[in-house]
C-alpha positions in Angstrom: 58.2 42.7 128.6 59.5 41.2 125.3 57.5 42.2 122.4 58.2 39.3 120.7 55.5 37.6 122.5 53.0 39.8 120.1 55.5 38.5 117.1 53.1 37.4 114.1 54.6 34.3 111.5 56.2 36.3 108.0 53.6 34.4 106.1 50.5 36.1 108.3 49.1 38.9 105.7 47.6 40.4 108.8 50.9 41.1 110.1 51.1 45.2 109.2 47.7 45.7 110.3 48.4 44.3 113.6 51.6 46.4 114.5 49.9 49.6 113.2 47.1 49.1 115.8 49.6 48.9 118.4 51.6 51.6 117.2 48.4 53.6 117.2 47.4 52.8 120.7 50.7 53.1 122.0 51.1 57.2 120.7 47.2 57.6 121.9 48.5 56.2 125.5 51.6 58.7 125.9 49.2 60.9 124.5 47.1 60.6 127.3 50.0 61.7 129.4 49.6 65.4 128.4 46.3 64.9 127.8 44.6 63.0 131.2 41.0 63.5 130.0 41.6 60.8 127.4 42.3 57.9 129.5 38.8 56.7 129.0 38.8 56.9 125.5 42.0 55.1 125.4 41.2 52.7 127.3 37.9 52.5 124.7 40.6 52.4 121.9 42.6 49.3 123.4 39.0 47.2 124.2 37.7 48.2 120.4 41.5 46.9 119.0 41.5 44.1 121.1 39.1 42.8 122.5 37.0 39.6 121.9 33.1 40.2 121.6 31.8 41.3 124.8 34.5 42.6 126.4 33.9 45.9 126.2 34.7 47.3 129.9 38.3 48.3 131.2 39.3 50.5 134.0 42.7 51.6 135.6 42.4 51.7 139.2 44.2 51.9 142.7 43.3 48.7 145.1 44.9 48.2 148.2 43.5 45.2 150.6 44.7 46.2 153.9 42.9 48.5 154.5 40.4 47.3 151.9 39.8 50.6 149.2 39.9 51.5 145.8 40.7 54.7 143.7 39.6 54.9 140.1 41.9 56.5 137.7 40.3 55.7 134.5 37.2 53.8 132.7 35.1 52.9 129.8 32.0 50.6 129.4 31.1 50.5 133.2 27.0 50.8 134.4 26.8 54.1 136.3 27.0 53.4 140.1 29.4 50.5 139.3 32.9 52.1 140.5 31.1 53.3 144.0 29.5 50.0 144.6 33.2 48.1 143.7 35.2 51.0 145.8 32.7 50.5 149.1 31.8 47.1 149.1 34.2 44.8 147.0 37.7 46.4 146.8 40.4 44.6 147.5 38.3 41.5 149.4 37.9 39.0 147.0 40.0 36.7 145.3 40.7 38.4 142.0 42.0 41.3 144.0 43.9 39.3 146.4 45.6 36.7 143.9 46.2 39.2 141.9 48.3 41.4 144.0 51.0 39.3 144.6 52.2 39.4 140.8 55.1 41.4 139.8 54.8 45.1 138.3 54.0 44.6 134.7 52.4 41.4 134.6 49.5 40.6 132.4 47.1 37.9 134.6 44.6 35.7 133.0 42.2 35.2 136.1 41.5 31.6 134.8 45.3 31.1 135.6 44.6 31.9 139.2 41.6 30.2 139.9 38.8 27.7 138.4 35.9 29.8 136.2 34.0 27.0 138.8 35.3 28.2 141.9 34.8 31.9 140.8 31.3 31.9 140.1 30.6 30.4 143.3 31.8 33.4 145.2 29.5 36.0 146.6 31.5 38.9 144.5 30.6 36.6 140.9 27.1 36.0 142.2 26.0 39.1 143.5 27.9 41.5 141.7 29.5 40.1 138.5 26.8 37.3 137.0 24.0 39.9 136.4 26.6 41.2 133.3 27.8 37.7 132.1 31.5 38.5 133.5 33.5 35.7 135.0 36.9 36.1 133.8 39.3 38.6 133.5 42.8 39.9 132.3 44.9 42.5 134.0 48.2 44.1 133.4 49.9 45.0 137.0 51.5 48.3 136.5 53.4 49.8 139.8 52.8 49.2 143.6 52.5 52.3 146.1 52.9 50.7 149.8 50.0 49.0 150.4 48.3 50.1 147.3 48.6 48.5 143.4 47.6 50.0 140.4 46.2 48.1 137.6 44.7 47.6 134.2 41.2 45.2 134.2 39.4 44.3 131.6 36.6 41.7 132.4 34.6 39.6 130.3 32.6 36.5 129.6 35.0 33.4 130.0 33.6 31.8 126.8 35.6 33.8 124.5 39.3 33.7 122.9 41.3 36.0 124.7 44.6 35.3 123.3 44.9 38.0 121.1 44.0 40.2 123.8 47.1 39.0 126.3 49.6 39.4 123.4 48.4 42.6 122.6 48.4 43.9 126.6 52.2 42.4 126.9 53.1 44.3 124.3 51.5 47.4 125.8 52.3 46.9 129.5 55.2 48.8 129.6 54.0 51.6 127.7 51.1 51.7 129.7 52.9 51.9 132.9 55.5 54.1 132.0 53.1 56.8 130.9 51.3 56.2 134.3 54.0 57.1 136.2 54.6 60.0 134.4 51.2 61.3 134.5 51.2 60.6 138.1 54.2 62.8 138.4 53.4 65.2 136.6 50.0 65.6 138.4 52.2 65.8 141.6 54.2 68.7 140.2 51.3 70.4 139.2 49.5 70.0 142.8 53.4 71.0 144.2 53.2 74.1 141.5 49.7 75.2 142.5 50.5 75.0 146.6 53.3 77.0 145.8 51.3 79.5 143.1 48.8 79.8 146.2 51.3 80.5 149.1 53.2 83.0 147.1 49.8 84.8 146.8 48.9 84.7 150.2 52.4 86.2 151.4 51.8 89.9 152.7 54.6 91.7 150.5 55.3 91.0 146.3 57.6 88.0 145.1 59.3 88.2 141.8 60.9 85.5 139.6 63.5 86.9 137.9 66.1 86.0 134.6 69.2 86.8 134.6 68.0 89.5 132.2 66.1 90.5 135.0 62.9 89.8 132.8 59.7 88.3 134.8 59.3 84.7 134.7 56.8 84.8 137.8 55.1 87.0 140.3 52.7 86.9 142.5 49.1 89.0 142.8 50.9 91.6 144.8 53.4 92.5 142.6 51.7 95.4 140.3 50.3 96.9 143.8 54.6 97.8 144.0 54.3 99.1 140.4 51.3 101.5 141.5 53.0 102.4 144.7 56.1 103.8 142.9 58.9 101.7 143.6 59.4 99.5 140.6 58.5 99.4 136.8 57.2 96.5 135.0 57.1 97.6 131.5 58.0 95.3 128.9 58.2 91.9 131.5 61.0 93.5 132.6 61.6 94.3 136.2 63.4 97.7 137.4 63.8 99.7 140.7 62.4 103.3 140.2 65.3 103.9 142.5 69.0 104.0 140.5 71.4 103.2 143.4 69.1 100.4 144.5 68.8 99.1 140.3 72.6 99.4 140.7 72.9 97.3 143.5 70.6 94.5 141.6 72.7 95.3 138.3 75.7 94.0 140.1 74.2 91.1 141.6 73.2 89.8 138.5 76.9 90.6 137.1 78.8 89.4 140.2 79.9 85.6 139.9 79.5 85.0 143.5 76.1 83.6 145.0 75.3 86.1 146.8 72.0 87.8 148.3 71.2 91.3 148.7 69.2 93.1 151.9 68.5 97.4 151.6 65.8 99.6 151.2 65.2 100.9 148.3 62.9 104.4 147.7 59.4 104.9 146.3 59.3 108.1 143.7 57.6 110.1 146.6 60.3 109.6 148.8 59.1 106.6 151.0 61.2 103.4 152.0 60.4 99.6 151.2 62.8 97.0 152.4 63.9 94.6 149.6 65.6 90.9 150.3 66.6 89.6 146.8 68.2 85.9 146.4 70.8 84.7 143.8 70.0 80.7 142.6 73.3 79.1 142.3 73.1 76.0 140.0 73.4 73.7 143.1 70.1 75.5 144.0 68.0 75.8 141.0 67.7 72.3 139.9 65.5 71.4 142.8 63.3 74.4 142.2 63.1 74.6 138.3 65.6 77.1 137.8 67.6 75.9 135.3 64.6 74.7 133.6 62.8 78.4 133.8 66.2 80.1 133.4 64.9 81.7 136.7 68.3 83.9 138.1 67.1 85.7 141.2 64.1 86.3 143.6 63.1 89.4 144.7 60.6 90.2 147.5 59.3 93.8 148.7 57.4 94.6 151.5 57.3 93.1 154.9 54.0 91.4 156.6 51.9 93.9 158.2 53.2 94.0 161.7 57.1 92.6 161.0 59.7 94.3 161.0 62.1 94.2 158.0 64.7 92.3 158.1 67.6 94.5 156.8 66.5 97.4 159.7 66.7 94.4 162.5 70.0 93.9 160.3 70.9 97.7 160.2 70.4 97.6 164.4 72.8 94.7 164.6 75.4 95.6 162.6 75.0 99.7 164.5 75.2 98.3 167.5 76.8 95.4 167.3 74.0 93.4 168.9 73.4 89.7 168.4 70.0 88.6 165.9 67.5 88.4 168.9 69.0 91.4 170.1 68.4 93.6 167.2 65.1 91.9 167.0 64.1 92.8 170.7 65.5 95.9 170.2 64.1 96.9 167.3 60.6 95.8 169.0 60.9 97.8 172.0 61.6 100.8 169.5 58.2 100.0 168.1 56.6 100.6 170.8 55.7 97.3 172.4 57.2 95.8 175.6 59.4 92.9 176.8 56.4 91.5 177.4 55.1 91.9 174.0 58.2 90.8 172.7 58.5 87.2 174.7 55.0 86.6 174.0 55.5 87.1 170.2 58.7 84.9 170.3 57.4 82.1 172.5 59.9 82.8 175.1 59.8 83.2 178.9 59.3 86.4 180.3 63.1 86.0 182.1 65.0 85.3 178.7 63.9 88.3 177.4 65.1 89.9 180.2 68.5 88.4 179.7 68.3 89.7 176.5 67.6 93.3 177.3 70.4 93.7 179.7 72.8 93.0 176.8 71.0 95.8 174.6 71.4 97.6 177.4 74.7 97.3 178.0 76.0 97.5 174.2 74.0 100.2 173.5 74.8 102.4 176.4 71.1 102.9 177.1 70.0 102.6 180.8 65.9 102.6 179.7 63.4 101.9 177.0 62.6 105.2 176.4 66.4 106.2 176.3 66.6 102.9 173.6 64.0 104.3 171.9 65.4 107.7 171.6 68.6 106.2 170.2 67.1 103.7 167.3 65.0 107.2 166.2 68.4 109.2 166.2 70.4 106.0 163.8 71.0 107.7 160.5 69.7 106.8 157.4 71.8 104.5 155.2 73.0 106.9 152.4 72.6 105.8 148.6 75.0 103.9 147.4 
């Protein structure tokens, strides 16, 4: 919107006062951006500066007619029980709310430019709803549409008043307004998108680190220190580090190789037990779309496998022995376990007869003739020397 629609005449002496008022709202409304708990008293702010007598209400809300609902974001001056009673009953069903929504993103509406004060306060919603506080006009600033939904500023009032001052004034916050809406909204969405991820990575069965390229720790999950304890890694400092030397070698030239590439081994505990380790590089095509380049985040690093799995790089090790295909390493590597074909289809979602197929090409790459004899063999496959 143009903000010379707010312009005041030279020879007004009232003329600084006005723009600092809006200056001041408009830092206290991208204030409320990093700050969302001060909507309502920003929204108090801009009815105090602006507003004629009596119009002291305003609320930001979501209003969608089809279906008929309403979400409030933000509001000052309202009775208690009013934005339940409006959500359930009123929302998007009478003609303010239906008039309304067919106006452009950031346009301020005078309701008396819609329809008559007269035929207003003949409608059940003025009658029953409205009268009891004086209110039968109002003036809203339409700030972005979602599908079916619109959000909007509303301030309502008593008709009888000037209002003038209050339209110039919303014009020239309209765009402010809405801009720092939408960012609010997205950062609330990254913050819901950061807290599912915060929550998954703390529900996973083995420990995930975030890593620089300084292999400090940016991130990790509740699992990580139980790594620490066990023997495998040290944390001191922020800084992450294999107990192991040939497998803080292998992450040492990761980091230093240009290449994207990812790393899968096992690295060794300092009383001699094993831990697989998968670690990922984040190339810059990568990272943008998961905050790395923001974070500076260079490579994650998981240990562990879920209780029950098998690690990847020993269904790797199999393959590469053997020269088996994925799901052949993977059934073989389950049979070795233990379980049976059975087992294995039921725990892959595959009929009973692929498995089958699979296990005669096991069978006939690895020279075994049996389970048992398979077994034997995958017991007998040395162990990958350090490197």
């Amino acid at each position: 919107m143009p903000i010379d629609e707010f312009a005041i005449a030279p020879s007004d002496h009232n003329a600084p006062a006005e723009w600092e008022v809006l200056n001041g709202l408009i830092g206290e409304i991208y204030d409320s951006v990093l700050h969302p708990e001060h909507w309502n008293e920003t929204l108090a702010r801009i009815t105090d500066a602006l507003c004629p007598l009596s119009w002291d209400a305003a609320f930001i809300l979501w209003e969608s007619s089809n279906p008929p609902g309403a979400r409030f974001v933000a509001a000052t001056g309202l009775a208690a029980g009013v934005q339940e009673i409006y959500a359930s009953v009123y929302a998007g069903t009478h003609d303010w709310s239906r008039r309304m929504m067919r106006y452009g993103n950031g346009s301020v509406v005078d309701s008396n430019d819609i329809m008559t004060r007269e035929e207003f306060v003949a409608t059940e919603f003025s009658r029953n709803f409205l009268a009891p506080w004086g209110i039968d006009r109002l003036v809203g600033v339409l700030l972005d549409r979602r599908g079916n939904e619109r959000l909007g500023l509303m301030i309502p009032g008593p008709g009888d008043r000037d209002v003038e001052r209050l339209k110039r004034g919303l014009r020239t916050l309209a765009p402010h307004i809405q801009r720092a809406m939408r960012i609010s909204d997205r950062i609330a969405t990254l913050d819901l998108a950061a807290g599912a991820a915060r929550a998954a990575a703390d529900a996973a069965p083995f420990a995930i680190f975030s890593l620089d390229d300084q292999l400090g720790i940016l991130a990790a999950n509740s699992r990580a220190s139980s790594y620490e304890r066990a023997g495998f890694v040290r944390l001191a400092g922020d800084r992450f580090a294999f107990t192991h030397s040939a497998s803080q070698k292998q992450l040492l030239d990761l980091v230093r190789s240009p290449s994207p590439t990812g790393l899968a081994f096992q690295t060794i505990g300092q009383d001699g037990k094993e831990c697989p380790v998968l670690v990922a590089r984040i190339t810059r095509q990568s990272a943008p779309q998961i905050g790395g380049v923001a974070l500076g985040a260079s490579l994650i690093v998981t240990l562990g496998s879920a209780p029950g799995e098998t690690p990847v790089v020993e269904i790797d090790r199999v393959a590469q022995w053997f020269g088996l295909t994925p799901s052949e390493a993977r059934l073989a590597v389950t049979l070795g376990a233990g379980k049976s074909v059975q087992d294995y289809a039921a725990q892959r979602a595959i009929s009973l007869n692929a498995a089958r197929f699979l296990l005669k090409g096991v069978f006939r790459k690895t020279g075994a003739t049996s389970q048992a004899q398979l077994v034997g063999m995958l017991a007998r496959l040395p162990v990958e020397k350090e490197v």
